[in-house]
C-alpha positions as CSV (number, residue, x, y, z in Angstrom):
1,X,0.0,0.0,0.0
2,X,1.4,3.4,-1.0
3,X,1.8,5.5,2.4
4,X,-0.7,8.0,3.2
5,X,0.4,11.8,3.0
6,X,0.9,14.4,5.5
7,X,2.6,17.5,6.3
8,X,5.9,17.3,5.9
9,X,8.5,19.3,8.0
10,X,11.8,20.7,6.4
11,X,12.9,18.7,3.5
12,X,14.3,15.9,5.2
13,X,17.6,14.5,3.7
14,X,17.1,11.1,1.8
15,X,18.9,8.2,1.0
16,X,22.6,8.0,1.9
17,X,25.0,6.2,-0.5
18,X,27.5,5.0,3.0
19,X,24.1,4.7,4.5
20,X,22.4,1.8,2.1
21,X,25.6,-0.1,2.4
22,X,25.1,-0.6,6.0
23,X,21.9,-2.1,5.6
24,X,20.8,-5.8,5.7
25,X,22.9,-8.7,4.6
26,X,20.0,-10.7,3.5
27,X,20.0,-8.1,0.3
28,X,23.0,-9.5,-1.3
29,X,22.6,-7.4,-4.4
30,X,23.6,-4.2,-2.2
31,X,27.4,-6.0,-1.9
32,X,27.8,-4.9,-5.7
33,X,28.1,-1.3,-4.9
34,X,31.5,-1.6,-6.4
35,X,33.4,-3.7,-8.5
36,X,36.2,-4.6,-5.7
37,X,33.2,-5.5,-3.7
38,X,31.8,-8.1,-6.2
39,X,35.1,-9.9,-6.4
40,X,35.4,-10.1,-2.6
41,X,32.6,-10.6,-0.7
42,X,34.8,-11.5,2.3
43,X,36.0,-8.2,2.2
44,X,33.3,-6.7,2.1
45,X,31.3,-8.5,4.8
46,X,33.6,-10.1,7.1
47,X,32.4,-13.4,5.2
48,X,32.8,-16.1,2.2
49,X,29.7,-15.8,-0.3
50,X,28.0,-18.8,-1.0
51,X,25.7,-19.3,-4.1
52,X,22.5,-19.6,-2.3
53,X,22.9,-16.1,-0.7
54,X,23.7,-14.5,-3.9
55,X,21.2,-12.3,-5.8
56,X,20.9,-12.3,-9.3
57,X,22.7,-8.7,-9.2
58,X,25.8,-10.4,-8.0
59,X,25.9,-12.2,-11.0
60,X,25.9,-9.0,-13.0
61,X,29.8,-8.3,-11.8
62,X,31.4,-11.7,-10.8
63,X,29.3,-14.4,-13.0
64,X,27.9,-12.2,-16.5
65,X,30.9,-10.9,-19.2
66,X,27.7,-8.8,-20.6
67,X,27.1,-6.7,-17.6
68,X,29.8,-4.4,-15.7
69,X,28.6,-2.7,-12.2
70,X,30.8,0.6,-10.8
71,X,30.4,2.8,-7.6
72,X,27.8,4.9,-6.9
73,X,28.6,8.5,-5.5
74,X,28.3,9.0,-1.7
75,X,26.7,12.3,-1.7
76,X,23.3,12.5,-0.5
77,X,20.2,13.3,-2.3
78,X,17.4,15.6,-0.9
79,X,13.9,15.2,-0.6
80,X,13.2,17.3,-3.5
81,X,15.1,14.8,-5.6
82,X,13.2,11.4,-3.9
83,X,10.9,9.9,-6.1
84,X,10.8,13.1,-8.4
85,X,10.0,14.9,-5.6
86,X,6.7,12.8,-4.3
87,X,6.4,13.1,-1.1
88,X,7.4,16.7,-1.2
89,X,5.0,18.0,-4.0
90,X,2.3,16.2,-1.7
91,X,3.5,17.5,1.6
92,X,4.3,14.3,2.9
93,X,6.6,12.7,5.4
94,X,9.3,10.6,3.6
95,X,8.9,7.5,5.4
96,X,11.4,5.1,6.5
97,X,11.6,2.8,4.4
98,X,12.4,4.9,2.0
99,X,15.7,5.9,3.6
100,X,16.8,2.3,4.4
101,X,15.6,-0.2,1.2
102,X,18.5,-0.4,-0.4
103,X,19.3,0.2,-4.1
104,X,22.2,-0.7,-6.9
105,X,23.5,1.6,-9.7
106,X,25.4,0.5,-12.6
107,X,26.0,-0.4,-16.1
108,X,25.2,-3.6,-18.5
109,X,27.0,-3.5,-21.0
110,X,24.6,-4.3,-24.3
111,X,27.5,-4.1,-27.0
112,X,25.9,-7.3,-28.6
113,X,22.5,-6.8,-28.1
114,X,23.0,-3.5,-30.1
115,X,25.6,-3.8,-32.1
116,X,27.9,-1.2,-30.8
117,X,31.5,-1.3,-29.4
118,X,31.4,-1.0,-26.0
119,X,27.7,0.0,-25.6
120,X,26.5,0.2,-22.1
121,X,23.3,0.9,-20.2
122,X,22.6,2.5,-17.0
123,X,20.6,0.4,-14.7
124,X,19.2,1.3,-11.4
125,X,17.1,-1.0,-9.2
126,X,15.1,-0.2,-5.5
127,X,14.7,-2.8,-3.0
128,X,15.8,-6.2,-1.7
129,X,15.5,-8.9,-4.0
130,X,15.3,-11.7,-1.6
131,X,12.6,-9.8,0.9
132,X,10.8,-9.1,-2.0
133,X,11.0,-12.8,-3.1
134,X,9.7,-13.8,0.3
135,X,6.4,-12.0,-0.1
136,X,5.8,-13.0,-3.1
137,X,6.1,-9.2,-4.7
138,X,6.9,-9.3,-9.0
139,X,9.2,-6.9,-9.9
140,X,8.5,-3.7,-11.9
141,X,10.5,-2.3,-14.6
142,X,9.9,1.2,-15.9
143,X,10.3,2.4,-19.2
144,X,11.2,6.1,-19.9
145,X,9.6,8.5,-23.1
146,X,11.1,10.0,-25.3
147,X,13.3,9.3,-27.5
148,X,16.1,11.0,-26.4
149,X,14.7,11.4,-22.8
150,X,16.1,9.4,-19.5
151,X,14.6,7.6,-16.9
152,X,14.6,11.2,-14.2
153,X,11.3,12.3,-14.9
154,X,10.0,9.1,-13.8
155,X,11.7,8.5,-10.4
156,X,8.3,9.0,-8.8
157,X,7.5,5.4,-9.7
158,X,9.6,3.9,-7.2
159,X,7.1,4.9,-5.1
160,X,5.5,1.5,-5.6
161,X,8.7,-0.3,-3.8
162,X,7.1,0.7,-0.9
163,X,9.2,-1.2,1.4
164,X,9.2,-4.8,-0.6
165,X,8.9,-4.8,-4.1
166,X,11.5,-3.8,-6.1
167,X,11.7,-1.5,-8.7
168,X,13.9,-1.0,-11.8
169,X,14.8,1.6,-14.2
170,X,17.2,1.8,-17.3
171,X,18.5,4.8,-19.2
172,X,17.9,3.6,-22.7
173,X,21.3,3.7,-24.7
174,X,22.5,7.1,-25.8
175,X,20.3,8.8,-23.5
176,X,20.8,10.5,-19.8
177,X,23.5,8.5,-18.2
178,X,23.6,6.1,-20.9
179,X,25.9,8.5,-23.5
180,X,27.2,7.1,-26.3
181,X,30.1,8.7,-28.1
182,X,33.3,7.4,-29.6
183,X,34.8,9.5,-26.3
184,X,38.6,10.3,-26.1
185,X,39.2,11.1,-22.2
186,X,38.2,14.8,-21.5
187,X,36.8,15.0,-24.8
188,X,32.6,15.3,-26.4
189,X,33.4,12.5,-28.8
190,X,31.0,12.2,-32.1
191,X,28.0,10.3,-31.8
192,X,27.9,7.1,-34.2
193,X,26.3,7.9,-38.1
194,X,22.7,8.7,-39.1
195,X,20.7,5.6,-38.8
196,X,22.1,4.0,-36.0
197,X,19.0,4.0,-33.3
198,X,15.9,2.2,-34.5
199,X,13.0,0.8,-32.4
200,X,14.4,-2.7,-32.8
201,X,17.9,-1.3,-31.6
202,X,16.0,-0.2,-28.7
203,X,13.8,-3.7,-28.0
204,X,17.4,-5.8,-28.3
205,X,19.1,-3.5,-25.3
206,X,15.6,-4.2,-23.3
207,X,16.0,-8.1,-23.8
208,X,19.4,-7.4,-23.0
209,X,18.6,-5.6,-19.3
210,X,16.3,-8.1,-18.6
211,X,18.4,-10.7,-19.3
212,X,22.0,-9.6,-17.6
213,X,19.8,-8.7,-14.4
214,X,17.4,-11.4,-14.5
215,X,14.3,-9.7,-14.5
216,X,12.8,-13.1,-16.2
217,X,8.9,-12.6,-14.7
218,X,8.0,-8.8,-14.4
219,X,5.5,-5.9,-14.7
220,X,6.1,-3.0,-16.7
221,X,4.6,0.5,-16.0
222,X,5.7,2.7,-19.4
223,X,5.1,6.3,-20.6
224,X,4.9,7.5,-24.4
225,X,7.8,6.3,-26.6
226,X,8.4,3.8,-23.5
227,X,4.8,1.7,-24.1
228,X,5.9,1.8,-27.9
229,X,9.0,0.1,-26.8
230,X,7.1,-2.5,-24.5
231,X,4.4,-3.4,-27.4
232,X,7.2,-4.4,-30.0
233,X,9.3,-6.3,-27.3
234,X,6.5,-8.3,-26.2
235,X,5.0,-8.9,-29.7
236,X,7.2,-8.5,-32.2
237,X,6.7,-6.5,-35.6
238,X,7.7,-3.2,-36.6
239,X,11.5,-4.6,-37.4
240,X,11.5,-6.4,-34.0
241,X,11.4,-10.0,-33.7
242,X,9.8,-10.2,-30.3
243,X,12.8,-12.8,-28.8
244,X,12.7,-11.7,-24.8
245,X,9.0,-10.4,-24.7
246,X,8.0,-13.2,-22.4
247,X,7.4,-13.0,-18.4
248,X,5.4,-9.6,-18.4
249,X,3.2,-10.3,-15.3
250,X,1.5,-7.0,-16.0
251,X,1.5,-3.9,-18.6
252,X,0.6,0.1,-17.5
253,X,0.9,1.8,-20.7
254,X,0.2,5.8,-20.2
255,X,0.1,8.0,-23.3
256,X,0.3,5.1,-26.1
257,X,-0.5,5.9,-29.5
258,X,-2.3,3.9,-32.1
259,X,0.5,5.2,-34.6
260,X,3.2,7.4,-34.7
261,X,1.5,9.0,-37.8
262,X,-1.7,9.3,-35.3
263,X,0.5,10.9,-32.1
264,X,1.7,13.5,-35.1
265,X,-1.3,14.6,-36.3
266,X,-2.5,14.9,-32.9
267,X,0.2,16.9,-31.6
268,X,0.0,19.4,-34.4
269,X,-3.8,19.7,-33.8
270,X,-3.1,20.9,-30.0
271,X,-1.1,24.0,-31.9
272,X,-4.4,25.6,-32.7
273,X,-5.3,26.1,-29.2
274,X,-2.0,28.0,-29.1
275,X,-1.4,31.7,-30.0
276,X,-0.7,32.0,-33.4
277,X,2.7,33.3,-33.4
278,X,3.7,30.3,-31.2
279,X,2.0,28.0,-33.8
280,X,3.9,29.5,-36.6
281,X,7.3,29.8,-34.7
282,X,7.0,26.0,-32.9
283,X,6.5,24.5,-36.8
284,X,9.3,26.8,-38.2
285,X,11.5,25.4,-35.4
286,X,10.6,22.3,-36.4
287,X,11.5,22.6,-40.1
288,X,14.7,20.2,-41.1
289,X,14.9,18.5,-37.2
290,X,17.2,22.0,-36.0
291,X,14.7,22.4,-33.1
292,X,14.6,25.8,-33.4
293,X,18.4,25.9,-34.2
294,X,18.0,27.8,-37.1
295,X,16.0,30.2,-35.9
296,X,17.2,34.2,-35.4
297,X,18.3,34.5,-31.5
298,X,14.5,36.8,-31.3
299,X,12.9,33.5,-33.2
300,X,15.0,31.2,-30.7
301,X,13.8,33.5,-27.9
302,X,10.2,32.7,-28.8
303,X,10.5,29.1,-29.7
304,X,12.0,28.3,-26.5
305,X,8.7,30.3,-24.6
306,X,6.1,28.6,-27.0
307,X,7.8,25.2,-26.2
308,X,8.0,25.9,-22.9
309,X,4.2,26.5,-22.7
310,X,2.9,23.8,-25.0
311,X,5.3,21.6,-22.8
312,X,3.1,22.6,-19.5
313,X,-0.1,22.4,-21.5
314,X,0.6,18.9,-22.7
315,X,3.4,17.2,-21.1
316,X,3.0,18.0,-17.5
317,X,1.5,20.6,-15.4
318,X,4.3,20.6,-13.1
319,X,7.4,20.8,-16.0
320,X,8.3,24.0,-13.2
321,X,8.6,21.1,-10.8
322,X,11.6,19.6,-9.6
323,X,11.2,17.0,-12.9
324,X,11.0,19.5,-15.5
325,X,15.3,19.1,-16.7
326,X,14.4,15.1,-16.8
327,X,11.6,16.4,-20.0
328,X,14.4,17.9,-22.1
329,X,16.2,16.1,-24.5
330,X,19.6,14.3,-22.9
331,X,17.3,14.0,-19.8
332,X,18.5,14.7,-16.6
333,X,21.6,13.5,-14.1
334,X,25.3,13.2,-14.5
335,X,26.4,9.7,-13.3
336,X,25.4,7.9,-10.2
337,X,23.1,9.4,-7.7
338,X,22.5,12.3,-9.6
339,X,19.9,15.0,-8.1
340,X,16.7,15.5,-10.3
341,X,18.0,18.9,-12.0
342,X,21.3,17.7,-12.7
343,X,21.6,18.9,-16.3
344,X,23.5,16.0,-18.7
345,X,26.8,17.5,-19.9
346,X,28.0,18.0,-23.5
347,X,28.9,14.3,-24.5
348,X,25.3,13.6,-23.0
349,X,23.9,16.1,-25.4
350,X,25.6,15.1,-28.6
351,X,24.5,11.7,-27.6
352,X,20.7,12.6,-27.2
353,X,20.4,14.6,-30.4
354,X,21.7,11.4,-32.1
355,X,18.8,9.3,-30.4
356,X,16.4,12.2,-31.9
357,X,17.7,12.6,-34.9
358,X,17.7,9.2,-36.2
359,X,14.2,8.2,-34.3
360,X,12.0,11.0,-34.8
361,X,14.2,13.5,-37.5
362,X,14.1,15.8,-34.8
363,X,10.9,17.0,-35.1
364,X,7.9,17.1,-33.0
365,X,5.3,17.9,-35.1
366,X,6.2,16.0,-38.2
367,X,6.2,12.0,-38.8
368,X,9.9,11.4,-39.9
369,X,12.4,8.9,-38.4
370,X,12.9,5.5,-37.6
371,X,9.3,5.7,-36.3
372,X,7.4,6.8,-39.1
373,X,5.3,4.2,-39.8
374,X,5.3,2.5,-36.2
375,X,1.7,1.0,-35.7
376,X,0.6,-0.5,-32.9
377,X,-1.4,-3.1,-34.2
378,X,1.0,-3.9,-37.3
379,X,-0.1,-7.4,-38.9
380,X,-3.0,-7.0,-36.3
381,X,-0.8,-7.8,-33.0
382,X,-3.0,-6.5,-30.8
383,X,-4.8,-9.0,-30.7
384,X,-2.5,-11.2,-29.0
385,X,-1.7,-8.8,-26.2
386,X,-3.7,-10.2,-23.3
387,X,-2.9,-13.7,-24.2
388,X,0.8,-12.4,-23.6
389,X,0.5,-10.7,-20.6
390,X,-2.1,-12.7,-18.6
391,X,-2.7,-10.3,-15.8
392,X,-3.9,-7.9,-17.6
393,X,-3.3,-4.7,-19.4
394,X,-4.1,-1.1,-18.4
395,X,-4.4,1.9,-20.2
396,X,-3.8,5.3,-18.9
397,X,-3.7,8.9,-20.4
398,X,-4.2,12.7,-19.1
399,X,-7.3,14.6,-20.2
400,X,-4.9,17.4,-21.6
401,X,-2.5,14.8,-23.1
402,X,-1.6,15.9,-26.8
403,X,-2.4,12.2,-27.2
404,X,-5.9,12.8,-27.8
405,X,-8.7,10.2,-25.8
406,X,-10.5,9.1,-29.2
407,X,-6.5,8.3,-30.4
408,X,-5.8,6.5,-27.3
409,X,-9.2,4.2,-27.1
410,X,-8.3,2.8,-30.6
411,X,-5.5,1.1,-29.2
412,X,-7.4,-0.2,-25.8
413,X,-10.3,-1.1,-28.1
414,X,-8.3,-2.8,-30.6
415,X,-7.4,-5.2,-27.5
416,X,-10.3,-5.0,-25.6
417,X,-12.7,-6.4,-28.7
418,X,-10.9,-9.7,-28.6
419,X,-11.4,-10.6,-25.3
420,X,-13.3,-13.3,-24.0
421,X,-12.9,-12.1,-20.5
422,X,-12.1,-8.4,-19.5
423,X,-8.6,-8.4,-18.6
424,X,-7.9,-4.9,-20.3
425,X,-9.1,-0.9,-18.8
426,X,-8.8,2.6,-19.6
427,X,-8.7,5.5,-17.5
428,X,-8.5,8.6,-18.2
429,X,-7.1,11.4,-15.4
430,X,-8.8,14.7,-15.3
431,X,-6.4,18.1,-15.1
432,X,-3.2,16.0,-16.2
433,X,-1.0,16.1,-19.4
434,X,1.1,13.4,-20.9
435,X,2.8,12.6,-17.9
436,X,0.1,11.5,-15.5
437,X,2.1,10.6,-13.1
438,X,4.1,13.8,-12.3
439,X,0.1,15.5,-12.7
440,X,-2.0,13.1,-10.2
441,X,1.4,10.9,-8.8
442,X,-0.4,9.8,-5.3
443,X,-3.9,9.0,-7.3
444,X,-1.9,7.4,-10.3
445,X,0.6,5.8,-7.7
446,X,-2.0,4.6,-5.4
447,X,-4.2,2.8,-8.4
448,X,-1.1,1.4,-10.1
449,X,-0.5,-0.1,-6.7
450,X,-3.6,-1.8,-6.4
451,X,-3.2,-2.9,-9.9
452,X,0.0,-4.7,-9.5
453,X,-0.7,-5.9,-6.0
454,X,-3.5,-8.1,-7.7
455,X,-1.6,-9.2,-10.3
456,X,1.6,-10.5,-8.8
457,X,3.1,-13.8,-10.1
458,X,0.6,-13.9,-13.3
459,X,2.8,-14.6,-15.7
C-alpha cells in the first residue's frame, strides 16, 4: 500500500550512499556497490559468499561478461530529488523505508545486443531482492519516453517499492546516463552515423537488461515512446522480432498511441489552441529537425517560450517542478546518484540529439524517423496482447494529453474487442497532461499499486 500523505516538516535528507551499504545482509545485491566489492565478498562483509545467498545482481559483476557494475557517488540526495520529488509536491513525510531499502546503480553492457562497441546501459534497481522474493512481490520495470529522454522524470514510480517490491529503471542507450560517443578522455566524442538507433535497436538492449539482471517474470509500467517500446518487445513487428518479450506479469501503458503517424497529427492539432505566433514559430523550429536551431536569436527566444508553454499544457502541469530538466532532450543527471535537475553535460547532449535525430528526425510535429510508420497493431498484434501478458493490461492517459482520448481508445479497443474475459481498462485522469504521473502521482501511484498488487506472479 502506497503511504498515506501528511505534512511534511523541512525537506528531510534522503537516502545516503555509505548509508544503504550498511543495511541488511540478507540483500545480497547491495554488496555490488562496487566492482572490488563483487570480487570479494569476504572483504566486504567479514564473510565467504556462498551461491544460495547471492542475488541475481551479483551475478551482473562476478558471474555475466555482458554486464559491468561501478560505484555509486556518496553524496546524498534531498527530498526534492526522492521519487521526483513525491512526497514533497504532496507535503508528505518521507517514510522510513524509504531511507533504508537499499538500491544498486550501474552499467550492463549491451555491445551485442546493439551492435555497438562497448555500448552500455545504465541500470538502477530499489529494494531487496530476496525480501521481495519472500512476499511474493513481481518486480517492476519502468520504461522512460522520449526518444532522447532518460529515466529522471519518472523516479516517482519507485514509489510503488514501498518497502518490498523492487523497482527498476534503465536509461535507454545514448540517453541521460547512458551516452554514447566514440569519447577520447576529457573529450565530447562524435556520436555514431545517421541511422544508427531504430526501435528494434532499442527492444534488443531491453531483452538485454532483462536478461543480464534477470528480470525473467516482471511488470512493466511505461510512458509515451516507453509503451511503444514494450508493445514491440513483447509482440514482435515493426523490425522487432519479439525474442525476450515473455514473463510480463502485467503492462501500464500511459500515453500510447495507435500510430506514430496518429501521435503527429495529434500533436499538431493541440497547436491551434496556441497563440498564433507560437504556432507558426514551434513549426518553423521544427523545419529540417534544427529544433529551433535555425532560428534568429529573437525566433530562438520565442520558440524556447512557445515550447516551454505547450510543454506545461501537454506534457505536465508541473514541468516548473523539480522534474521538468528530466523532459528535455539528454534528460537529466550526470552519473550515479545524480539530483533530479542535474543537467547532462555536452557528450550527454551530442549523444541525445543522435537518439532524436535518427528516431523521430528531430521534429515534434512531423512524422519522420525511424518511427514513421510505427503502428501499434501492425499485422494485427494486438490481438495477442492479453494472451501475452495474462494479468492484464491497463491503459492510462491525461485529459490534456496531446495524445488525444478518441487516439488512445483505438488502441485499448483494438485489445479490448478480442477478449473473451475483460482483462484490459482505460482511464482517463482529469487536469493532467502526458505525464500523469508527475500531474496526479499519489492517485496514479495509489491505483497502479492496487493494480500490481492483484496481479503478482501472473505470468
Amino acid at each position: 500500500m502506497i503511504p498515506a500523505t501528511r505534512a511534511a516538516p523541512t525537506p528531510t535528507r534522503a537516502i545516503n550512499a555509505r548509508r544503504m551499504r550498511r543495511c541488511s545482509r540478507a540483500s545480497s545485491r547491495r554488496r555490488v556497490h562496487t566492482a572490488a566489492a563483487a570480487r570479494s565478498n569476504h572483504d566486504a562483509d567479514g564473510q565467504h559468499d556462498d551461491h544460495h545467498n547471492r542475488s541475481r545482481r551479483d551475478v551482473l559483476v562476478s558471474g555475466v561478461a555482458s554486464a559491468l557494475i561501478l560505484p555509486p557517488a556518496t553524496r546524498p540526495a534531498f527530498a526534492d530529488d526522492l521519487f521526483c520529488g513525491y512526497y514533497s509536491q504532496n507535503s508528505a513525510v518521507v517514510p522510513q523505508w524509504a531511507r533504508e531499502t537499499p538500491w544498486s546503480e550501474g552499467y550492463v553492457d549491451v555491445s551485442s545486443a546493439v551492435g555497438l562497441k562497448d555500448a552500455k546501459t545504465f541500470v538502477r534497481i530499489l529494494g531487496d531482492q530476496k525480501k521481495a522474493g519472500d512476499a511474493g512481490l513481481t518486480p517492476v520495470l519502468c520504461l522512460h519516453g522520449g526518444p532522447g529522454l532518460g529515466f529522471k522524470y519518472m523516479d516517482g514510480l519507485e514509489v510503488l517499492g514501498s518497502e518490498k517490491r523492487e523497482v527498476a529503471s534503465y536509461d535507454q542507450i545514448g540517453c541521460a546516463r547512458s551516452p554514447y560517443t566514440s569519447q577520447a578522455k576529457g573529450q565530447t566524442g562524435t556520436p555514431p552515423g545517421p541511422g544508427t538507433y531504430t526501435p528494434a535497436l532499442f527492444a534488443n538492449e531491453l531483452g538485454e537488461v532483462r536478461r543480464a539482471t534477470g528480470l525473467d517474470t516482471v511488470h512493466i509500467v511505461a510512458h509515451g515512446w516507453g509503451g511503444m517500446l514494450a508493445l514491440d518487445h513483447i509482440l514482435g513487428g515493426n523490425g522487432v522480432d519479439g525474442v525476450g518479450g515473455k514473463g510480463i506479469a502485467s503492462l501500464t501503458l500511459i500515453s500510447t498511441p495507435p500510430s506514430y503517424a496518429r501521435l503527429i497529427a495529434d500533436r499538431r492539432a493541440t497547436l491551434d489552441q496556441m497563440p498564433n505566433e507560437y504556432k507558426q514559430v514551434l513549426l518553423v523550429g521544427d523545419e529540417g529537425g534544427g529544433m529551433g536551431g535555425g532560428l534568429s536569436d529573437a525566433g530562438l527566444k520565442l520558440y524556447s517560450k512557445a515550447m516551454d508553454s505547450w510543454t506545461q499544457r501537454h506534457l505536465s502541469k508541473r514541468a516548473a517542478g523539480a522534474c521538468y530538466r528530466g523532459l528535455a532532450v539528454g534528460g537529466a543527471g550526470a552519473g550515479f546518484g545524480a539530483k533530479a535537475n542535474d543537467p547532462p553535460d555536452a557528450r550527454g547532449v551530442a549523444s541525445a540529439n543522435a537518439v532524436v535525430r535518427d528516431m523521430t528526425g528531430g521534429m515534434l510535429f512531423t512524422e519522420a524517423g525511424a518511427l514513421k510508420g510505427w503502428d501499434a497493431d501492425a499485422d494485427g498484434r494486438l490481438a495477442r496482447l492479453t494472451f501475452e501478458v495474462p494479468g492484464g493490461v491497463r491503459f492510462v492517459r491525461g485529459s490534456d494529453d496531446a495524445l488525444s482520448e478518441q487516439a488512445a481508445m483505438e488502441v485499448y479497443e483494438a485489445v479490448a474487442r478480442v477478449e473473451m474475459r475483460p482483462s484490459a481498462t482505460f482511464e482517463t485522469f482529469p487536469d493532467a497532461g502526458s505525464c500523469v504521473h508527475l500531474d496526479k502521482s499519489a492517485e496514479f501511484l495509489e491505483k497502479t499499486d492496487a493494480f500490481l498488487s492483484a496481479r503478482d506472479n501472473k505470468a
